[in-house]
C-alpha beads as a LAMMPS data file, in Angstrom:
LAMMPS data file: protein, C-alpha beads

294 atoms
293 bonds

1 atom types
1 bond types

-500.0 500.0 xlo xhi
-500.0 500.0 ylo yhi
-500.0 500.0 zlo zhi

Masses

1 110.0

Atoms # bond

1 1 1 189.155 -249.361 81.948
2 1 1 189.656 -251.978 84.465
3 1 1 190.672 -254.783 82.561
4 1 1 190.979 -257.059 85.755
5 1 1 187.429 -256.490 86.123
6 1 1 186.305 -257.502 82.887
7 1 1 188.397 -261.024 83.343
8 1 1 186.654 -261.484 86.737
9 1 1 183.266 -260.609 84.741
10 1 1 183.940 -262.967 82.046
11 1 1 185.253 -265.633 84.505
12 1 1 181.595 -265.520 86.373
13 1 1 179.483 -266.138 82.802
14 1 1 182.218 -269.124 81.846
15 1 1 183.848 -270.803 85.120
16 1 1 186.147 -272.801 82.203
17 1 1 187.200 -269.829 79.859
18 1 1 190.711 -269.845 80.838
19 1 1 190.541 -273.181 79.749
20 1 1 189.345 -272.059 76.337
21 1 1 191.709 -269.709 75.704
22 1 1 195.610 -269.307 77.211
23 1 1 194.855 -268.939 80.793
24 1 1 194.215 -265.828 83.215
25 1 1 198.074 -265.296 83.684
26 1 1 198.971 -265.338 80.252
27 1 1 196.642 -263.157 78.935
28 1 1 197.244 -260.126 81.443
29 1 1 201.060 -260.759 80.606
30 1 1 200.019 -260.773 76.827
31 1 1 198.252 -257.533 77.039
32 1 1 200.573 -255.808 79.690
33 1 1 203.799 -256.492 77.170
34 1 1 202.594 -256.602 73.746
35 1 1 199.411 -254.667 73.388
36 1 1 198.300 -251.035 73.845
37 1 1 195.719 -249.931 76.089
38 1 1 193.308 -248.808 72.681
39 1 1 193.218 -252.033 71.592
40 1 1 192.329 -254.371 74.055
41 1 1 188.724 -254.559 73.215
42 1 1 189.758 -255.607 69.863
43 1 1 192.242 -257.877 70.953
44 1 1 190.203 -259.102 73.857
45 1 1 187.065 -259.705 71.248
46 1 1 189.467 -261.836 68.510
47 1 1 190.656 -263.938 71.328
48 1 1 187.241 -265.035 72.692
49 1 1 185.438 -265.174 69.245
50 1 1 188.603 -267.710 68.079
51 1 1 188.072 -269.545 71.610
52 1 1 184.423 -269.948 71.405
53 1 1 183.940 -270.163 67.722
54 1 1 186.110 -273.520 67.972
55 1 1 184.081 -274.374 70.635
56 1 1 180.752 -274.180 68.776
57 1 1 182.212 -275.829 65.893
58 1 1 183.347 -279.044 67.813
59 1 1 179.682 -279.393 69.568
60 1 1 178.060 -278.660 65.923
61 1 1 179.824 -281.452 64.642
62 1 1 179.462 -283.776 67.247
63 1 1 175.794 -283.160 67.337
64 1 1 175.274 -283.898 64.194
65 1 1 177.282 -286.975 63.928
66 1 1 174.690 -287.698 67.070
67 1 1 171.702 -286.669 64.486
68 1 1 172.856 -289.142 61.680
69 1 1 172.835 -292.489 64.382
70 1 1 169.573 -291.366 66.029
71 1 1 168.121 -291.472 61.922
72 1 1 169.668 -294.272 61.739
73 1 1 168.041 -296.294 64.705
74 1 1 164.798 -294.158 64.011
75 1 1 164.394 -295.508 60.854
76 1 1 165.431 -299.329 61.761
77 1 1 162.542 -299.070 64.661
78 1 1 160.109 -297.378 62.143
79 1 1 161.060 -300.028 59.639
80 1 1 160.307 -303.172 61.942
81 1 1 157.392 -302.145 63.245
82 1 1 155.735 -301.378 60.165
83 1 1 156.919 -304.962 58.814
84 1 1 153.489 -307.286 58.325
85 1 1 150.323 -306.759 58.525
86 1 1 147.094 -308.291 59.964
87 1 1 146.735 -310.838 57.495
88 1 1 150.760 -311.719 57.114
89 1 1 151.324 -311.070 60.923
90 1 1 153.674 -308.840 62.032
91 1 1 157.416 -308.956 62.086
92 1 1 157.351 -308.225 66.172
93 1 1 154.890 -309.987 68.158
94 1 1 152.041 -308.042 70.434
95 1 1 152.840 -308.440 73.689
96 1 1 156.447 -306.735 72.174
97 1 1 154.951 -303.696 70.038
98 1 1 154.191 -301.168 72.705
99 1 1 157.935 -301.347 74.125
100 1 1 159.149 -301.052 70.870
101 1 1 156.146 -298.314 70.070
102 1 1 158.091 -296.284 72.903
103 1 1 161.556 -296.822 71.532
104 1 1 160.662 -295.017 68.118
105 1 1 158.535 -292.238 69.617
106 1 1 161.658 -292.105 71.994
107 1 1 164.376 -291.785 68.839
108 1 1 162.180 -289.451 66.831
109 1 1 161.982 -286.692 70.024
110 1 1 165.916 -287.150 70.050
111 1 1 166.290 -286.350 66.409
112 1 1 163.696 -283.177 66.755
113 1 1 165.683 -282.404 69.864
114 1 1 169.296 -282.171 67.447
115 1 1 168.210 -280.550 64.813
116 1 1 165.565 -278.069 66.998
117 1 1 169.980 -277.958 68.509
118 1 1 171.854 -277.409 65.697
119 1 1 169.467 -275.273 63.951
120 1 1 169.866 -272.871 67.402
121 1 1 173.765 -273.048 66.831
122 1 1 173.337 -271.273 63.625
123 1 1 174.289 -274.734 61.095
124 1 1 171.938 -276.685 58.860
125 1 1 171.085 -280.187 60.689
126 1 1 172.447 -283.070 58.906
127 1 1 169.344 -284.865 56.944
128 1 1 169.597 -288.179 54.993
129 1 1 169.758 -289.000 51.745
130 1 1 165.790 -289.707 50.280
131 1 1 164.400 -288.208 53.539
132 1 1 160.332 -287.799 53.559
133 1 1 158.499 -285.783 55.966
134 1 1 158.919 -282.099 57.863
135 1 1 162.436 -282.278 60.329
136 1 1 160.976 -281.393 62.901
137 1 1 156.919 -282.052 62.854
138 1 1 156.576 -284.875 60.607
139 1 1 158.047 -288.294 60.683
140 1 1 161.740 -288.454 60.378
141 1 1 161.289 -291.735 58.125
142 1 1 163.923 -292.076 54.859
143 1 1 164.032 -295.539 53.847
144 1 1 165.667 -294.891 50.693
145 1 1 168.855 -294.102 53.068
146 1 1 169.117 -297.447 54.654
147 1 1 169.874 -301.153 54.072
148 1 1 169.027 -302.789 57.573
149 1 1 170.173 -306.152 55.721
150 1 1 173.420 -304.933 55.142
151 1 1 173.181 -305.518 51.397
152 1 1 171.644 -309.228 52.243
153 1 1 174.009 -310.179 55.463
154 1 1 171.122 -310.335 57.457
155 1 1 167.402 -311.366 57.618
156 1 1 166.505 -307.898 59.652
157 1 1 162.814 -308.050 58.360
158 1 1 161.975 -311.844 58.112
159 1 1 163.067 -312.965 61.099
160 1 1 162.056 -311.587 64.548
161 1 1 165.444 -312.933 66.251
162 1 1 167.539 -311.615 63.554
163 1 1 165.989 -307.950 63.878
164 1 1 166.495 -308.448 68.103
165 1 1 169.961 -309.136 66.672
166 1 1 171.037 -306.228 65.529
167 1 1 168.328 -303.899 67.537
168 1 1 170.845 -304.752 70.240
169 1 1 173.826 -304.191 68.355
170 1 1 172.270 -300.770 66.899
171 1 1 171.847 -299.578 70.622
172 1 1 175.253 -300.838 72.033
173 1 1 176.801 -299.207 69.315
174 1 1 174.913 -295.976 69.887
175 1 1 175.673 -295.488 73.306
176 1 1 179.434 -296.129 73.150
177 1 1 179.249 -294.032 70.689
178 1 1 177.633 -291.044 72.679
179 1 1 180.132 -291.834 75.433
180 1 1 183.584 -291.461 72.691
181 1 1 181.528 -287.579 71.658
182 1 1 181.558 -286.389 75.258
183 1 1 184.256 -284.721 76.085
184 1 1 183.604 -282.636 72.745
185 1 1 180.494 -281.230 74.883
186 1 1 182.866 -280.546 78.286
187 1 1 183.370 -276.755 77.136
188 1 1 179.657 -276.079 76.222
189 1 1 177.725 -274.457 79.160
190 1 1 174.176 -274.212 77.182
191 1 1 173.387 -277.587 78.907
192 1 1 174.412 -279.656 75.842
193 1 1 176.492 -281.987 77.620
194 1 1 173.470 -282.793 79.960
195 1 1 171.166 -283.193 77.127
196 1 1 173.608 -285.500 75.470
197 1 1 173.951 -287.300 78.702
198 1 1 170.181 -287.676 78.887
199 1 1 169.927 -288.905 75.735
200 1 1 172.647 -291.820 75.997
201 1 1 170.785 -292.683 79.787
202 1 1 167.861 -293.533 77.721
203 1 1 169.218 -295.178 74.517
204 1 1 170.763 -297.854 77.590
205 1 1 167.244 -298.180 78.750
206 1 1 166.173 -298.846 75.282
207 1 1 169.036 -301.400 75.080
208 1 1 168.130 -302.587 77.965
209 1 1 164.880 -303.638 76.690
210 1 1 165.847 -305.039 74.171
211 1 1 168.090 -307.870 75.542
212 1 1 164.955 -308.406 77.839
213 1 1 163.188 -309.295 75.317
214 1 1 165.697 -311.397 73.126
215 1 1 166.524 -313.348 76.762
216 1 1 163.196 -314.405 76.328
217 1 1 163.009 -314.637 72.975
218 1 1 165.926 -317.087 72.629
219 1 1 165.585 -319.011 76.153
220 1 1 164.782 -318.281 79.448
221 1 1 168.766 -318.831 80.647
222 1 1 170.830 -315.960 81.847
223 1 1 173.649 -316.545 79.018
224 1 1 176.253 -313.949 78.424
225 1 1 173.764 -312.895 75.291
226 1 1 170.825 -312.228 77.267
227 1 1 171.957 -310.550 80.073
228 1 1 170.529 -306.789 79.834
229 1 1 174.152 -305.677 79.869
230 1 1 177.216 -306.284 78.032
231 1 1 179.097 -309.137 79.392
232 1 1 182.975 -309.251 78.170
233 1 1 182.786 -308.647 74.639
234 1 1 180.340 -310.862 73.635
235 1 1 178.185 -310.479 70.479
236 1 1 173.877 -310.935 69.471
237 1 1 175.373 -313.090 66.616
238 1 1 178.971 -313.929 65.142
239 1 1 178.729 -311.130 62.460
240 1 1 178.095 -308.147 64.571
241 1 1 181.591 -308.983 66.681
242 1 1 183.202 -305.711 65.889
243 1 1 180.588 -304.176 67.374
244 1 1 181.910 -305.191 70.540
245 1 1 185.452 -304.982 70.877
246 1 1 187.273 -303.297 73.443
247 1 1 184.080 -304.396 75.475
248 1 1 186.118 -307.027 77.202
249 1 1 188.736 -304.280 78.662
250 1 1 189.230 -304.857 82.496
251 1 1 191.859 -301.919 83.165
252 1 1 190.548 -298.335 83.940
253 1 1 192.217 -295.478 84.591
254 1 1 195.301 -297.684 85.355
255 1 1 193.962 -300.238 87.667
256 1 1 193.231 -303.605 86.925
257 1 1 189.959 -304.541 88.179
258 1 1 190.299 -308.311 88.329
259 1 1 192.748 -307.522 91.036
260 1 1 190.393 -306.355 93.319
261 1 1 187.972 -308.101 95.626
262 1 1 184.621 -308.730 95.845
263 1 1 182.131 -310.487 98.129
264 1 1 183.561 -313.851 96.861
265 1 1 187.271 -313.188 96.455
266 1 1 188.852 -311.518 93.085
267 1 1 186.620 -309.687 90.633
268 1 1 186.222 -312.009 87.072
269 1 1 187.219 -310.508 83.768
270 1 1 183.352 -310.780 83.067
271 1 1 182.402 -309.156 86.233
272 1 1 185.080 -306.495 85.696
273 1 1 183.842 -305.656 82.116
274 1 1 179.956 -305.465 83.007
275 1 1 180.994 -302.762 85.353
276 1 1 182.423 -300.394 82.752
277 1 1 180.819 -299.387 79.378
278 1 1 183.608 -298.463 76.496
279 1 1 183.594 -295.463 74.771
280 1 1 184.309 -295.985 70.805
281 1 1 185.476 -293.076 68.816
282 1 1 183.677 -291.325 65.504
283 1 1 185.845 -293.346 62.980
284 1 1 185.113 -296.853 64.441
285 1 1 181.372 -296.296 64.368
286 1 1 181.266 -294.556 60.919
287 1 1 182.978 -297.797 59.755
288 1 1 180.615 -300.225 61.659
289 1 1 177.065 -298.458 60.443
290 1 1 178.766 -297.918 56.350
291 1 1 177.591 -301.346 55.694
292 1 1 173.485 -300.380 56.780
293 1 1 174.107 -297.065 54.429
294 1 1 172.778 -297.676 50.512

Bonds

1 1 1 2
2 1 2 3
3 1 3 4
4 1 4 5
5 1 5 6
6 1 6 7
7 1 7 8
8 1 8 9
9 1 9 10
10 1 10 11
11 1 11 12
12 1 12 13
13 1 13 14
14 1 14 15
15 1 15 16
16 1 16 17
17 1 17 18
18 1 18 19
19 1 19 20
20 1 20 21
21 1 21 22
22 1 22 23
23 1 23 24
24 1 24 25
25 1 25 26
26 1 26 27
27 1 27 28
28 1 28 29
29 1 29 30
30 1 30 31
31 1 31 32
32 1 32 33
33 1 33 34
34 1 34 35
35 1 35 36
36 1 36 37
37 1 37 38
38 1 38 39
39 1 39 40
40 1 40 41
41 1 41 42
42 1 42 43
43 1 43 44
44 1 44 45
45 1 45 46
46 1 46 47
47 1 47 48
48 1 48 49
49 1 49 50
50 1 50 51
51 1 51 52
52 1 52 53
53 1 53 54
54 1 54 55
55 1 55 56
56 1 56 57
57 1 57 58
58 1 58 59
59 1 59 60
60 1 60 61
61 1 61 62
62 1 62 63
63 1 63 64
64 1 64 65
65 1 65 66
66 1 66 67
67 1 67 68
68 1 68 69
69 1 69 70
70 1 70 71
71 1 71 72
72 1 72 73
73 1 73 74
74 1 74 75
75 1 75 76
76 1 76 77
77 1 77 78
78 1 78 79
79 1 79 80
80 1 80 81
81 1 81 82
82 1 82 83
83 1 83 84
84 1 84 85
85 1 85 86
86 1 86 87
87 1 87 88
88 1 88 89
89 1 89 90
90 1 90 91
91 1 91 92
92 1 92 93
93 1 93 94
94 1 94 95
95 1 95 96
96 1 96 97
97 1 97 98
98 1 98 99
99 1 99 100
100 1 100 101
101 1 101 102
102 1 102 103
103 1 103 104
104 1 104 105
105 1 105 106
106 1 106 107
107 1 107 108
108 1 108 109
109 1 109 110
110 1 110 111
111 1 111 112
112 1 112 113
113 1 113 114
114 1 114 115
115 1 115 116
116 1 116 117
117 1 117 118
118 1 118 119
119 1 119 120
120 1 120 121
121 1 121 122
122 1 122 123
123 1 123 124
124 1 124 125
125 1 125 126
126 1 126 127
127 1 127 128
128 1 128 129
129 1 129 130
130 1 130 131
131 1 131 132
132 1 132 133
133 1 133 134
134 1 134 135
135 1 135 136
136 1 136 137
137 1 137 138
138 1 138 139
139 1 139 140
140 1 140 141
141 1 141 142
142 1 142 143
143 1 143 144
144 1 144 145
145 1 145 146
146 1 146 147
147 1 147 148
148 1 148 149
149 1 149 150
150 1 150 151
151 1 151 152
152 1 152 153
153 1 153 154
154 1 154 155
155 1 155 156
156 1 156 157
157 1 157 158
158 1 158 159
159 1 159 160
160 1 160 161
161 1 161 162
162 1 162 163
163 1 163 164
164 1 164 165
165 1 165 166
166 1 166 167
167 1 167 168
168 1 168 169
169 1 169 170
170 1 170 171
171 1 171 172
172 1 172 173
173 1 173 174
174 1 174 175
175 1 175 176
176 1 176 177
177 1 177 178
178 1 178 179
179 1 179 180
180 1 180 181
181 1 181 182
182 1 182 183
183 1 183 184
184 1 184 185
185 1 185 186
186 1 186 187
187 1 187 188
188 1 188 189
189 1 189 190
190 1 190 191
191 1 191 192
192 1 192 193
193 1 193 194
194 1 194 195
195 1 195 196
196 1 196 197
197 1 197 198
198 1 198 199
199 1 199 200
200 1 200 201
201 1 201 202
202 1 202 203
203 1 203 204
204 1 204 205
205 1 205 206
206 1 206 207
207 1 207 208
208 1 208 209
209 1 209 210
210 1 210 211
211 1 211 212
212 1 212 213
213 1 213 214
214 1 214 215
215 1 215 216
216 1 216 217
217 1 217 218
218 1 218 219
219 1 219 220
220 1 220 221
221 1 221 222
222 1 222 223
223 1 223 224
224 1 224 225
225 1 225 226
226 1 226 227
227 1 227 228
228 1 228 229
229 1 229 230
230 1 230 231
231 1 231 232
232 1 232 233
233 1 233 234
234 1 234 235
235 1 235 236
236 1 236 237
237 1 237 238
238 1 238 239
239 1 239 240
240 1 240 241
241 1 241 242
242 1 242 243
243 1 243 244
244 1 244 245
245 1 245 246
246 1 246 247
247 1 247 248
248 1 248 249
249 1 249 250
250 1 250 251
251 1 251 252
252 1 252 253
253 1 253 254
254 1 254 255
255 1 255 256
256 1 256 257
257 1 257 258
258 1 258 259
259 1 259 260
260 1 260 261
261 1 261 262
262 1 262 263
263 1 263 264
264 1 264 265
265 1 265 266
266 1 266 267
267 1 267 268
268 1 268 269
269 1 269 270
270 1 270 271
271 1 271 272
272 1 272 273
273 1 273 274
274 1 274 275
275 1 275 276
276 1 276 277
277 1 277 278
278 1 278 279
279 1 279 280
280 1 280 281
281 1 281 282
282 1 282 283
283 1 283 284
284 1 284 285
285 1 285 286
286 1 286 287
287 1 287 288
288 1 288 289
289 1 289 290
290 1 290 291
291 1 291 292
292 1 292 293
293 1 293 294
């Protein structure tokens, strides 16, 4: 058996395995001191299946902590644009439905996209409580799972700027939230990471749409509010602040932005923010969406 071979093999498939398990080094060192020749393909075989079974489990989890925002939003879109009618008038205007038509169609192929995921892992995709329709034909739509008033804190469905509000929140939120699950995904080479990647490209699109629209909505001036990025940490409204902070951070990787120049002399602590988005971690965002869950 040429052991060395197999490493160089394995190495080819998975470029990071070493990283997975205890490195090249060790592991011939490992084998050559503490383990006979006859069992190194059992030895060999426990290692890898404890390396990579962590592995799926991390991107399993993170994927469906990625499945229960996308309901989430899904469901908030689906819920807003089905507010009105003809006669009452809708909660959004025309000339804003189809972009918000788009944004739904665009959250519903994310959540068949997870679960069509997960389901290929080998788990069962995370579904909410009072959920309606086939997972991944039908329409993802469980209203009994959501309070988009926040048991009454907002006016989500009566009032047009209140629901541009929080779309904006929703989306901020989503996307730093993609950003904190990342480097879960670094070990996966089925193309999950880039999937996840394309996924948070387009929820900024779709939150940069929205502030579009609530720039307009609100006035035509470029305030911090409706710029179509975050400026600083700067909130839709007063109540969704901790949605946003950490936003105002001007240090990365060490080096304080402000102390660099630009085309007019130092960069601003606005300027430096808008130039970074910041990640938020599981916990944070779990605690920030509770207050939407019944």
């Amino acid at each position: 058996m040429n052991f060395n071979h197999i490493l160089q093999e394995i190495e080819k498939a998975d470029p990071e395995v070493y990283e997975k398990v205890s490195g090249r080094r060790n592991i011939l060192k490992s084998f050559g001191s503490k383990v006979a020749l006859a069992a190194l393909p059992i030895a060999l075989g426990s290692m890898f299946k404890k390396a990579y079974g962590k592995t799926t489990g991390t991107v399993i989890s993170t994927l469906q902590f990625a499945l229960e925002l996308e309901y989430l939003e899904y469901n908030f879109y689906h819920t807003g644009y089905n507010t009105g009618s003809n006669t009452t008038g809708s909660l959004i205007p025309a000339n804003d439905r189809p972009g918000f038509a788009i944004i739904e169609s665009e959250e519903k192929m994310h959540i068949n996209f997870l679960r069509t995921t997960i389901d290929t892992l080998g788990a069962v995709p995370f579904t909410p409580n009072g959920y309606t329709g086939d997972p991944i034909t039908g329409n993802p739509y469980s209203p009994a799972s959501y309070d988009f008033t926040a048991h009454g804190a907002f006016t989500t469905f009566s009032n047009y700027g209140s629901f541009l509000d929080l779309a904006a929140a929703l989306e901020d939120t989503g996307i730093r939230a993609y950003q904190g699950q990342l480097p879960n995904l670094l070990a996966n080479t089925n193309g999950v990471l880039t999937s996840a990647m394309q996924i948070a490209s387009v929820e900024g699109r779709h939150a940069s749409f929205v502030r579009l629209v609530r720039r307009f909505y609100n006035t035509p001036s470029f305030q911090y509010g409706n710029k179509p990025w975050i400026t600083t940490n700067f909130p839709p409204s007063v109540p969704l602040q901790p949605n946003y902070m950490g936003e105002d951070n001007t240090v990365q990787k060490g080096v304080d932005i402000t102390t660099l120049t630009g085309f007019t002399g130092y960069i601003t602590p606005a300027a430096a923010s808008e130039a970074f988005d910041e990640p938020m971690d599981e916990a944070t965002v779990r605690s920030l969406i509770a207050s939407f869950k019944l």
